[in-house]
PAPA-303326 format. One record per residue: residue number from 1; y, z, x of N, C-alpha, C in turn. Coordinates in steps of 0.02 Angstrom, whole numbers. Each point is the difference from the previous one (the first is absolute). Layout:
<nodes>
NUM,Y,Z,X,Y,Z,X,Y,Z,X;
...
</nodes>
This chain:
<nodes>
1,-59,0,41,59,0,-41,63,0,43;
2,1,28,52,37,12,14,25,-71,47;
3,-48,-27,29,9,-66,50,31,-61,-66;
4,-4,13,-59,12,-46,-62,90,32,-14;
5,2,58,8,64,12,-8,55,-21,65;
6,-41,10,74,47,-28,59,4,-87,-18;
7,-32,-32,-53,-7,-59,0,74,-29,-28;
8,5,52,-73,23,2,-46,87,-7,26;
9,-17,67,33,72,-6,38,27,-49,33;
10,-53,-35,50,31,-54,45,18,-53,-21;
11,-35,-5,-75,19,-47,-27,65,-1,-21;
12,25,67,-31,80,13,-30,19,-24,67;
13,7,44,69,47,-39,58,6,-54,-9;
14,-68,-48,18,13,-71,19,34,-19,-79;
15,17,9,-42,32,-30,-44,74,-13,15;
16,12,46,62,72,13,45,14,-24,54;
17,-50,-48,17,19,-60,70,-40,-43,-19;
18,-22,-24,64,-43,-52,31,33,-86,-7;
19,39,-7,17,25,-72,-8,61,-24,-29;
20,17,51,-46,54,-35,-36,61,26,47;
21,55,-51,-29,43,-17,38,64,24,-48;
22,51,-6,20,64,4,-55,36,-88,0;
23,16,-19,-63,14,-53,1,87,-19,30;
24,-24,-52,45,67,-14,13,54,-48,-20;
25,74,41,-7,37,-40,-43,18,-60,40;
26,21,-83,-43,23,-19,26,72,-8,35;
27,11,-32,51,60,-3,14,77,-43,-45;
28,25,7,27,63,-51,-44,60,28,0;
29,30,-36,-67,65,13,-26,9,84,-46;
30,98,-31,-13,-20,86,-32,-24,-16,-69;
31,-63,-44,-35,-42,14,-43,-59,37,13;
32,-13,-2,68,-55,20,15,27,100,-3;
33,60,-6,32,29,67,16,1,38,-80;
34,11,-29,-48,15,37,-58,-61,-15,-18;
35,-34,-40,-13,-88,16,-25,-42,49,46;
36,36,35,40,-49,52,40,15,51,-29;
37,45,-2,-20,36,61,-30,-4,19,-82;
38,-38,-49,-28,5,13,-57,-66,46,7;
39,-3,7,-82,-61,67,-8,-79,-30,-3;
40,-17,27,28,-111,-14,-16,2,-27,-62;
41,-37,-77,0,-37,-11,-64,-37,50,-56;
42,-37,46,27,-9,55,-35,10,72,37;
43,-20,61,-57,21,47,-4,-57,48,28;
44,-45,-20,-58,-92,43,-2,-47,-41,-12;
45,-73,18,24,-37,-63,-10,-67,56,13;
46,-35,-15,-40,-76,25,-23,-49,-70,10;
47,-48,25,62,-59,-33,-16,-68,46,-31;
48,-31,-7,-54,-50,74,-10,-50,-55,11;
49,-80,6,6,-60,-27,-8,-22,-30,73;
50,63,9,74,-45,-74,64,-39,53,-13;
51,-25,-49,49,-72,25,25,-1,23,99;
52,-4,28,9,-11,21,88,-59,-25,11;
53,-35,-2,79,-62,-7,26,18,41,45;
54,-24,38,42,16,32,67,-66,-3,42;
55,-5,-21,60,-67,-2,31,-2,15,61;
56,-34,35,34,10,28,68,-71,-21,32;
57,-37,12,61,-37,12,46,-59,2,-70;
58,-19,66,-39,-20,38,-15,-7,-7,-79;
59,35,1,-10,1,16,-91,66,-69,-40;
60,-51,-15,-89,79,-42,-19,-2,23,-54;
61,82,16,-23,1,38,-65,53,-48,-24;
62,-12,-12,-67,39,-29,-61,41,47,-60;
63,47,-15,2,55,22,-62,44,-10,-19;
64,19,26,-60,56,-54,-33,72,49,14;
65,51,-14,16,54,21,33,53,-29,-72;
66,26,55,14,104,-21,-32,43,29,42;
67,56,-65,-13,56,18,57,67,-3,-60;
68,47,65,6,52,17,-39,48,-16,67;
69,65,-52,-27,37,5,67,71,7,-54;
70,61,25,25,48,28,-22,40,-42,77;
71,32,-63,-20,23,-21,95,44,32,48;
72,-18,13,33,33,8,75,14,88,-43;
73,-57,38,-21,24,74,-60,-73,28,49;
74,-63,-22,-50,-49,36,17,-68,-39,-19;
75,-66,24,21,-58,-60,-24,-53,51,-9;
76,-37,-16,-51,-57,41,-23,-55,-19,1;
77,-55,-24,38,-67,-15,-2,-43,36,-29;
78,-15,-26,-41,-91,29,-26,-62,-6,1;
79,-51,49,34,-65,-24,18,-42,-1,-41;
80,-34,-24,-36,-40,10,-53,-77,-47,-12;
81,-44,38,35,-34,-37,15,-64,17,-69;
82,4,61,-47,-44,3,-21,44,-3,-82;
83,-11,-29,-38,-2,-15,-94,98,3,-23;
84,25,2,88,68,-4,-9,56,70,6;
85,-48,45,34,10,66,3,35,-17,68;
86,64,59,-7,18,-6,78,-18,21,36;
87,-32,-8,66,-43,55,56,44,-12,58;
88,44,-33,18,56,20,51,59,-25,-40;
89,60,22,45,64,-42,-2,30,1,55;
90,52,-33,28,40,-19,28,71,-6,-36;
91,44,41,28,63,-17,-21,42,-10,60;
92,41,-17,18,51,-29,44,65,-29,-16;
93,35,32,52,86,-6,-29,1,-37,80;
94,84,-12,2,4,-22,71,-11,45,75;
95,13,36,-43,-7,84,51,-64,19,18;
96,-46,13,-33,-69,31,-19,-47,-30,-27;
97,-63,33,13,-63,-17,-28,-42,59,-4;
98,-7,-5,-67,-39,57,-15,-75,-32,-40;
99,-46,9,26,-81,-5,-7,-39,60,-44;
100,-24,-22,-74,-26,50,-25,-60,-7,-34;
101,-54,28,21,-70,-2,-26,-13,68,-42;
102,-14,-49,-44,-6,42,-59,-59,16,-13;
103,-61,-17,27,-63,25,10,-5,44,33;
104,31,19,63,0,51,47,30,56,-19;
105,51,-12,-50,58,38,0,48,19,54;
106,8,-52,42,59,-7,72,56,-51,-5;
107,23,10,37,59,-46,14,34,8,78;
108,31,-68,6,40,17,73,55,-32,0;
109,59,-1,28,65,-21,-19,9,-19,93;
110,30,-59,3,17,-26,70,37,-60,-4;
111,35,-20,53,46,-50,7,-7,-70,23;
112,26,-60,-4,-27,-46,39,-1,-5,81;
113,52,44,15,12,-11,75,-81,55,7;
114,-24,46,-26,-41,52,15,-80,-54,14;
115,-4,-22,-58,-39,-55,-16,-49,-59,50;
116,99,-29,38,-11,-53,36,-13,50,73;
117,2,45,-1,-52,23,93,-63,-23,-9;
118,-31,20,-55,-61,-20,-30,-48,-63,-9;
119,82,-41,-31,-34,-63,-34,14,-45,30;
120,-35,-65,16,36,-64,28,-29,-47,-58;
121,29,-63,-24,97,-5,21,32,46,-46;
122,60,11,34,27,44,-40,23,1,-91;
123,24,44,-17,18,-17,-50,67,36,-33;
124,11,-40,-52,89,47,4,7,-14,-118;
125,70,29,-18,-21,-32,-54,-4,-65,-36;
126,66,-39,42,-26,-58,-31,-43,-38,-4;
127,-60,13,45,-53,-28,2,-50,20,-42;
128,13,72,-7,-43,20,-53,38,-3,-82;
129,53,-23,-16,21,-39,-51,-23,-55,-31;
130,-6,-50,69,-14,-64,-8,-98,-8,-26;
131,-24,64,35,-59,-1,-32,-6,21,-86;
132,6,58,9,-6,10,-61,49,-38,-82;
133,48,-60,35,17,-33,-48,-23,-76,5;
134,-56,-15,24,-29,-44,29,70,-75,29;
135,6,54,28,63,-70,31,-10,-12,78;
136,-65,-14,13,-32,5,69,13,-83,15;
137,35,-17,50,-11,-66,30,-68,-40,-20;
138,-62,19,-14,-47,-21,9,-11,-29,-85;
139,37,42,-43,-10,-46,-80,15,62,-45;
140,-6,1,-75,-22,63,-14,-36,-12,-31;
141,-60,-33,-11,-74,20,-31,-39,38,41;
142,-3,-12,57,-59,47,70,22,12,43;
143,1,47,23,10,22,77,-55,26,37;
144,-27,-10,76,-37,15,21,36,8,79;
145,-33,74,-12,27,28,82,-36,46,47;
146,8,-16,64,-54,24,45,62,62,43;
147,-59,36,21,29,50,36,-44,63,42;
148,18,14,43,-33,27,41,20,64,26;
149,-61,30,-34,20,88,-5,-63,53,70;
150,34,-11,58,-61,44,42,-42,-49,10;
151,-61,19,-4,-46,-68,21,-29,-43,-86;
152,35,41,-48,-28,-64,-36,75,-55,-30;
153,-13,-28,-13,17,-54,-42,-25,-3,-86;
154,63,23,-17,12,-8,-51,38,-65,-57;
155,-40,-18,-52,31,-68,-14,4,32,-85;
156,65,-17,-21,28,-7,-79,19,-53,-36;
157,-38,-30,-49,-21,-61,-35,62,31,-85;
158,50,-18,5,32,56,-85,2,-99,-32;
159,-18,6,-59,-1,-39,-50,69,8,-61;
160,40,-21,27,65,34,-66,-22,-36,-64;
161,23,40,-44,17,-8,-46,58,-42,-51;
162,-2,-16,-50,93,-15,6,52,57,-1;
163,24,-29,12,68,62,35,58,-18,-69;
164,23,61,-16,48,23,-74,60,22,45;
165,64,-36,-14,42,14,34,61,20,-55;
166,25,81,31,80,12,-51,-35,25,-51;
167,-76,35,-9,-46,9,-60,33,95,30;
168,-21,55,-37,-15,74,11,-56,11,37;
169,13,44,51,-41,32,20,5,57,35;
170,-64,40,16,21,64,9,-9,21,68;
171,29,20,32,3,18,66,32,70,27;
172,-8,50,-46,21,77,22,-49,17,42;
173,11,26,58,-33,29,7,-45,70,-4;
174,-61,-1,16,-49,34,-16,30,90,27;
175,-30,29,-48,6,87,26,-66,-8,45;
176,19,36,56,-31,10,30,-28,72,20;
177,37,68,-40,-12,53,-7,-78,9,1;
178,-50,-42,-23,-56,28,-38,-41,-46,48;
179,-2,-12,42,-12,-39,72,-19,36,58;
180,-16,2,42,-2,24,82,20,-57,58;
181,60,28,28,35,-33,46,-57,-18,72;
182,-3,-52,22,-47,-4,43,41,-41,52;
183,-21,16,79,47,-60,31,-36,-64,8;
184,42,-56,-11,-12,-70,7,-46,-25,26;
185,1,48,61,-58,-39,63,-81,26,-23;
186,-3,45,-55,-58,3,-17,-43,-74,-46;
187,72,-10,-24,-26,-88,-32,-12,-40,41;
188,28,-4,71,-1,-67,42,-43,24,61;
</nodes>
């Protein structure tokens, strides 16, 4: 169970790098200067139902994930691998990341700079924006990403969903009172 929950997790990370890029504006006139400046096409955007794959050395686990994003605010992942029940989350602001398994009854709260000693390639939020609103260079029907954690290699196959943009969604975060604080590096 427990090697299914370090799975679980790596999967939330890698939902926060591996490839994507930030898009770059073009150059020009001052049209280009005042279209940078205007506001995000959207606001909030809910994908509920992808699907994840996560596969390591060792073990492959499947589940269906939702991503609550509130832009450039905060993002809510959901792990739900069994009848739609949540068994982790992930929430993340630009500041923080807080990791919470709700099977264990734990949680751990850490930063990206804390993160990237850890992780290669790094990761920051807009990259983990661009995932969870499937706005990955690569398309947004599939993303597939490799990554390499210690000696294994880890690969994440997420299947989006369609994506609801400017729809409600909920993104408070979780009490964590009724939890046990654990440090990070026990996940990684």
């Amino acid at each position: 169970m427990k090697n299914k929950l370090y799975i679980l997790f790596i999967c939330v990370v890698l939902l926060s790098g591996c490839g994507a890029k930030k898009t770059a504006v073009s150059g020009g006139g001052p049209e280009s200067a005042a279209s940078s400046q205007q506001e995000p096409a959207w606001h909030t955007c809910l994908i509920q139902g992808a699907q994840a794959k996560v596969s390591n050395n060792h073990t492959q686990l499947s589940a269906a994930i939702t991503m609550q994003t509130v832009r450039d605010s905060m993002i809510v992942v959901s792990v739900m691998p069994l009848f739609g029940m949540e068994m982790m989350r992930l929430e993340v602001t630009p500041t923080e990341i807080t990791g919470i398994n709700k099977m264990q009854g734990q949680y751990a709260k850490t930063t990206f700079a804390e993160l990237n000693r850890k992780l290669t390639p790094t990761l920051n939020w807009d990259i983990f924006q661009q995932v969870c609103t499937g706005e990955l260079p690569t398309g947004s029907d599939k993303a597939r990403l490799m990554y390499q954690f210690g000696d294994d290699t880890i690969e994440l196959v997420i299947h989006y969903s369609p994506r609801r943009l400017d729809v409600p969604v909920r993104v408070e975060a979780l009490r964590t009172d009724r939890y046990t604080k654990i440090d990070v590096s026990k996940w990684l």
